[in-house]
N, C-alpha and C positions, 0 to 999 in steps of 0.2 A: 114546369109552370103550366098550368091549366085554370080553365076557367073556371065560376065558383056556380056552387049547386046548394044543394038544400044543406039546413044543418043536421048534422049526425051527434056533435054533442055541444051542447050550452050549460054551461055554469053561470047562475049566478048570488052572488053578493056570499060567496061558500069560504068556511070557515072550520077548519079541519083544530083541533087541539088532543095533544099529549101530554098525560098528568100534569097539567095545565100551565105548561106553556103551547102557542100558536105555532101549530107549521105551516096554516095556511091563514088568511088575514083579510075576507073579503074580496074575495076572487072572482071575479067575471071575467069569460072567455068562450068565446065561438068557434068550432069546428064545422068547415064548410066542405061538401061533400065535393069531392076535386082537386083541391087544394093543398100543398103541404104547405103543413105549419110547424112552425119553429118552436120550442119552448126554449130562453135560455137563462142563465143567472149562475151567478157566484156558486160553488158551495156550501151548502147548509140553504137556498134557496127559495125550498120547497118544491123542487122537480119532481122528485121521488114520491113525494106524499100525494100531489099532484094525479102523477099517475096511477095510483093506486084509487086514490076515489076515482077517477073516470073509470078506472078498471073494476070497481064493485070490491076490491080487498079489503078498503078502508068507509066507515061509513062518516059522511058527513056531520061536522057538528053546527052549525047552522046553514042555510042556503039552502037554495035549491038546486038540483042537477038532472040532466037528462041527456041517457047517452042510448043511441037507437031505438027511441020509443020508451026507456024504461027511464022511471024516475028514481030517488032514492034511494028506497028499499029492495034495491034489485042485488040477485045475487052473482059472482061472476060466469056459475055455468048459465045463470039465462044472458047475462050479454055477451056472450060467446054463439049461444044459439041464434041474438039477434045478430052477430055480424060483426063482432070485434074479435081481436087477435091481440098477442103482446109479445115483445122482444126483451132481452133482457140485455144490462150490461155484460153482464157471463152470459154467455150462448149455453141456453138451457138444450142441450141433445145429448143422447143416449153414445158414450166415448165407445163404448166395444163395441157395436151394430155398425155397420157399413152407412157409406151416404146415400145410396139404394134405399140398406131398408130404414134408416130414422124418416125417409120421407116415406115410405114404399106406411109404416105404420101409423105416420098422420095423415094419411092418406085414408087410410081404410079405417083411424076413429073418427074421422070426420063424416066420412059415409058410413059410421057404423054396421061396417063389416068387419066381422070377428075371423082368426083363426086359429088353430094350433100352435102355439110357441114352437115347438119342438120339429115342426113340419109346417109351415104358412102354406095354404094354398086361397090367394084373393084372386076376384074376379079379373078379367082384362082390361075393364074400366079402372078399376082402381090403382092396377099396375101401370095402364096406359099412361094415367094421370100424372101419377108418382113422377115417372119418366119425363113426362112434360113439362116438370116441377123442376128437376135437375137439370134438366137442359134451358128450360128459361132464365136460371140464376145463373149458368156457364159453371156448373160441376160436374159436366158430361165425363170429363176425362177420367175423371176419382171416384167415378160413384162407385169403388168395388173398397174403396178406403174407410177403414175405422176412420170415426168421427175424433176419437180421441187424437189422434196426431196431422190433425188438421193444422196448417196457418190460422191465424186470427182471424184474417180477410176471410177464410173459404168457411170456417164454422158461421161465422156470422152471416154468409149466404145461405147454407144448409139453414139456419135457424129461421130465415127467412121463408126459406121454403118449405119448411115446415109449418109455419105459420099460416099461409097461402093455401096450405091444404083445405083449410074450413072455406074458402072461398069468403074472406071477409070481405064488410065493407070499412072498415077503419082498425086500422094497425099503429100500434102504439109501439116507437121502437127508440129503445133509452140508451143512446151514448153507441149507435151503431159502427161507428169509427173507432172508438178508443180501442190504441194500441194497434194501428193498425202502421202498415210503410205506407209512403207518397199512392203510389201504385194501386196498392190494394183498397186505399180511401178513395182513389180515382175509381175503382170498377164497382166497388159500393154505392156512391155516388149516384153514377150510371144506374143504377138496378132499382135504386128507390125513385131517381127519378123518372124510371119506368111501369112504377107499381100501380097508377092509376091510370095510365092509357093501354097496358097490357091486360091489368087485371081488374082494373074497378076498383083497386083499393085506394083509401085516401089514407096519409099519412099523418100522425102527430108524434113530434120527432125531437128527443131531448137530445143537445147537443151542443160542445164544448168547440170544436174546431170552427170558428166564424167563416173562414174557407167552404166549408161543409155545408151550413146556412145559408150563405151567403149566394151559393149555388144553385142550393136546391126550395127554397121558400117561399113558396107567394107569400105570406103572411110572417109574423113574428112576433111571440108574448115576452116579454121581459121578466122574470120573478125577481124580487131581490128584499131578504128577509119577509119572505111567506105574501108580499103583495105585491100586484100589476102595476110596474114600472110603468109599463106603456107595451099597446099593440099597434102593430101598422105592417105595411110593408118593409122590404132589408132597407130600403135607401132612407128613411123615414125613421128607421132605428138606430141606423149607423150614424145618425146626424145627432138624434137626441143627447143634448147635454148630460143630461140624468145618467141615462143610460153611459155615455162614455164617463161619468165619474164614476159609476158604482160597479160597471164591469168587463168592458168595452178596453178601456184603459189597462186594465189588468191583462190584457191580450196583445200591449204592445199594440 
């Protein structure tokens, strides 16, 4: 929980269509720099579609949007340049590379230093970094481990650490729990809700386990069939009728 800062991204009245049906339905929503925020809703809700326009994958079909300075028409390597990152529900990392070098290499694309595939040799900064990366998610012990025979819980730190390497300001990270044990949801948990007082990142955080949100969220958007149920804070969502008939309820 932290306190709120300037906006990093605002949507609004946005309206995303495929071969014309809505996945998204008049969408207004603010990103506040400090903050995590919740995205949550049924399946088929529009999370995903969601994250893709704030992320520059999908371009809007009406509305407006602006996510770090850029409006619209922006592409996802320039909002990466300005300071976002993304997480996926599969943990996008390299299975044969160790947990060294999958961070040890977004390390050095993010500083744009190059080297040899065959023979790496990056600066001390870069490597320093890398290290600082692994040790701040708690993969100190494995870093010599292929990424491929990782736990769930621990690629999804690598991913995160990966992600971290650009030094973002807003991280978009989709279903960070799924499939994880008690445990490993526990030290998950812990590490995003340390992402902005460690690192300056602010969080926007699609997620299914209400335990999860309910945790870690100053704020909370509701989707349900492509529009905004309601936003507010957890206690404020957890009350709303709406919300417990259309999704809430489905969570027992």
């Amino acid at each position: 929980m932290s306190a709120s800062g300037s906006v990093l991204a605002e949507l609004v009245e946005v309206w995303k269509e495929y071969s014309g049906n809505w996945a998204l339905q008049g969408v207004t929503m603010t990103v506040t720099e400090g903050r995590v925020h919740a995205l949550i809703g049924p399946n088929g809700a529009g999370k995903s579609t969601l994250f893709g326009v704030i992320s520059g994958e999908h371009r809007v079909s009406r509305g407006s949007i602006e996510v770090l300075g850029s409006g619209a028409h922006r592409r996802p390597a320039q909002l990466v340049r300005a300071g976002l990152a993304r997480g996926f529900q599969v943990a996008r990392v390299f299975p044969t590379m160790t947990v060294h070098d999958n961070v040890l290499v977004a390390v050095a694309a993010a500083r744009r230093e190059s080297a040899v595939v065959w023979r790496p040799r990056y600066s001390r900064q870069v490597t320093g970094a890398a290290a600082d990366l692994i040790d701040a998610v708690g993969l100190g012990r494995i870093r010599a481990t292929p990424a491929g025979i990782l736990a769930q819980g621990d690629r999804k730190r690598l991913e995160i650490a990966m992600a971290l390497a650009s030094q973002p300001r807003l991280l978009l990270l989709d279903e960070p729990t799924a499939g994880m044990s008690q445990e490993e949801t526990d030290q998950t948990v812990a590490l995003v809700g340390r992402l902005y007082p460690d690192h300056h990142t602010t969080v926007l955080i699609s997620e299914h386990d209400m335990r999860v949100v309910f945790a870690l969220a100053d704020e909370v958007t509701v989707l349900h069939q492509g529009t905004v149920l309601c936003t507010g804070d957890p206690q404020t969502v957890r009350a709303d009728s709406r919300v417990i008939a259309a999704y809430l309820g489905e969570e027992g």
